[in-house]
C-alpha positions, 0 to 999 in steps of 0.5 A, spaced: 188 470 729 192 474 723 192 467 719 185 465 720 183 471 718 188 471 712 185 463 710 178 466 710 179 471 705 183 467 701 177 462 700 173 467 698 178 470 693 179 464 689 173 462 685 171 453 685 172 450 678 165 449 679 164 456 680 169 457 673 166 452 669 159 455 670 161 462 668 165 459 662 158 455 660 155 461 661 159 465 656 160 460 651 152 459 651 150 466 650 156 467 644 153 461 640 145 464 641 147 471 639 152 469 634 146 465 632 141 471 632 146 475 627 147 469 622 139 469 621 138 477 621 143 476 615 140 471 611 145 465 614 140 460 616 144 454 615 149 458 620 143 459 625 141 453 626 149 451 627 149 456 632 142 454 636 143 447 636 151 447 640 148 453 644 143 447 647 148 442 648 151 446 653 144 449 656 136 447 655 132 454 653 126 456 651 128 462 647 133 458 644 128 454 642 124 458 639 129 461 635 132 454 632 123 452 631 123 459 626 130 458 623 128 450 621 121 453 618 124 457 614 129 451 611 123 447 611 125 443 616 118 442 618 120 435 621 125 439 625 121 444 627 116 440 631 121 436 635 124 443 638 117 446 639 115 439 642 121 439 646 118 447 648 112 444 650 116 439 654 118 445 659 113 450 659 106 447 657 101 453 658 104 458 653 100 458 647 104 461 641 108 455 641 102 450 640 099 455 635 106 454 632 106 448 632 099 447 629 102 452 624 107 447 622 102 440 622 098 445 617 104 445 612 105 438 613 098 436 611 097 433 618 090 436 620 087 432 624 093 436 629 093 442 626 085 441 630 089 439 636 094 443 636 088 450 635 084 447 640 090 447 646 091 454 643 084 456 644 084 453 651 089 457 653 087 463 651 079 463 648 079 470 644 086 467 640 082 469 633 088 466 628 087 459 632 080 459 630 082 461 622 088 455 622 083 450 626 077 452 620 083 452 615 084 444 618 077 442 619 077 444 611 083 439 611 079 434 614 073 436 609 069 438 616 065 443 612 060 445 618 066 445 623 069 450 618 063 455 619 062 454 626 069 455 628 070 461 622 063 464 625 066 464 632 072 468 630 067 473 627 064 474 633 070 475 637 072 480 632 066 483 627 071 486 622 076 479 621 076 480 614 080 474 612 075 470 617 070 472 612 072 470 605 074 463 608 068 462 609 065 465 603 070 460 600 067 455 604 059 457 602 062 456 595 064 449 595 057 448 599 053 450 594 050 456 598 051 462 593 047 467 597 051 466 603 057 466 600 056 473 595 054 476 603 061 474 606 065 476 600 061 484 600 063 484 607 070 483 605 070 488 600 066 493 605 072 492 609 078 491 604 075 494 597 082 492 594 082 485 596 084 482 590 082 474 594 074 477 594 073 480 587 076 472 584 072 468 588 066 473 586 067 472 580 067 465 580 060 466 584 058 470 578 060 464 573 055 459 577 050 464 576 051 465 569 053 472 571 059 472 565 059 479 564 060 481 571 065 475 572 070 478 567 069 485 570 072 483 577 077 478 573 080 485 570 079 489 575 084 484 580 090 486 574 088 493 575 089 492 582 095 487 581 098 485 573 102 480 577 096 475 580 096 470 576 089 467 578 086 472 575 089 472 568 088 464 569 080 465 571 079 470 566 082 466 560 078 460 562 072 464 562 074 467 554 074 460 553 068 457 555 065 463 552 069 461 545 073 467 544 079 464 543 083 469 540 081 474 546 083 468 551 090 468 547 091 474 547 090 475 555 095 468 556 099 472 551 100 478 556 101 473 563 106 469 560 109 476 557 109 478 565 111 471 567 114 467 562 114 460 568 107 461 568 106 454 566 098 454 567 097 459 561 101 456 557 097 450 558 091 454 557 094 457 552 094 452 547 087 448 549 085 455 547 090 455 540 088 447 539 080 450 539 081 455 535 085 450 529 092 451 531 095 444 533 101 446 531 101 452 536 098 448 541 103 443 540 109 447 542 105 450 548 103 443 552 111 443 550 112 449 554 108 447 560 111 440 560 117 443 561 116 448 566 111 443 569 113 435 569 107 433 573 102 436 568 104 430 564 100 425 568 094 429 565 096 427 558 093 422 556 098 419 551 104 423 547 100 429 545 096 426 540 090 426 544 088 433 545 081 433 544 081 429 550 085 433 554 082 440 552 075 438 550 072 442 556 078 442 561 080 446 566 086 446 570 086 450 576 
């Protein structure tokens, strides 16, 4: 008796390698995620991303996944991204964040008709999802689906009236469809609720600018680099409207200080020489096309020639 008892509690007493290999599985699984979750809270994604993928060798986890998605966003690794968060999908099919995180990655991919798909699955999930409805306008946009962007744009507003970011997309959108009035509408409701959104004041003043409004339209330019010297629309929008108006050394002098803050503003170099070109400094002009070339190659292929065609390339150009 004494030696079946002694048998018994020796059998329990002494793990199987199975029992071993799993709980060395699991120690070496949770040391390369959280070892991976440090690595990305310091900057080092690279090491992340390492971290993540050996700890999925070893054990397939949702959270895991997410992280490892997240960490090759930040790479813009967007190819790989979408192949962790589809294999997310894979195992837990009914969670919405994923699939909104995937449309999010197809948007910056240029992918619209999935961006689409991958909003209407989110919202399937979960209808009053208002960022679903925003990405997936954003992706009718994409598609050039305007009245798509304002029905979806319009039913994120109902779920929430005060959606001021709904609002001014849909302002943008009006814009681009030539109803003014609506737009001016959305863009008031963005300042009622925003009063320093710096998004509103530019659009409308390119609502001002189509209705000839040039006084009031320089007023909201201004008023934006008041609010933020650093946005570069406004100096660009404002400058471009100085020299439509043929006020080309107050255009300089406004080009003059945007580049004074950002001396990589290749667009106000641009703009700086057509208005230095209008105003007969073809040797100003010159040296700044040299500049936005410089910081920008592509600009080149709106160059006709090696710069001995400028009246073509200024005359009543603008890039924006």
């Amino acid at each position: 008796m004494a030696n079946f008892l002694k048998t018994i509690f020796a059998s329990n007493s002494v793990p199987s390698k199975e029992d071993e290999k799993t709980k060395t599985e699991k120690k070496d699984f949770e040391l390369f995620k959280y070892d991976g979750m440090r690595a990305e809270r310091t900057g080092n994604i690279d090491y992340a991303i390492k971290c993540y993928t050996k700890a999925l060798t070893i054990k397939e986890d949702f959270e895991t996944l997410d992280y490892l998605a997240k960490a090759y966003i930040q790479q813009n690794k967007l190819k790989e991204a979408t192949d962790a968060l589809e294999q997310m999908i894979k195992m837990e099919p009914t969670v919405a964040s994923t699939y909104f995180s995937l449309a999010n990655v197809c948007y910056l991919l240029e992918d619209y008709s999935n961006v689409i798909a991958y909003c209407i699955k989110t919202i399937d999930i979960e209808e009053a999802n208002m960022p679903a409805y925003l990405l997936l306008a954003k992706g009718n946009i994409g598609n050039k689906d305007y009245i798509n962007a304002i029905a979806n744009l319009t039913k994120s507003i109902s779920i929430k009236e005060d959606y001021a970011e709904a609002y001014l997309l849909r302002a943008e959108v009006l814009k681009d469809m030539n109803e003014y009035p609506s737009a001016l509408e959305d863009v008031e409701k963005v300042l009622m609720l925003s009063p320093e959104e710096e998004g509103a004041y530019l659009l409308r003043g390119k609502l001002e600018e189509q209705n000839e409004l040039t006084k009031e339209a320089k007023a909201d330019y201004n008023h934006v680099i008041e609010l933020n010297p650093f946005n570069e629309k406004a100096f660009l929008y404002l400058g471009q409207l100085l020299i439509s108006e043929k006020q080309y050394t107050q255009a300089i002098e406004n080009f003059d200080e945007a580049i004074e803050l950002n001396p990589k503003f290749s667009q106000a170099y641009h703009e700086r020489g057509r208005a230095k070109f209008l105003n007969n400094d073809n040797d100003g002009s010159l040296e700044d096309m040299k500049k936005s070339l410089e910081l920008d190659p592509k600009a080149e292929e709106k160059i006709n020639g090696e710069y001995d065609n400028f009246s073509d390339i200024y005359a009543g150009t603008k890039i924006f």
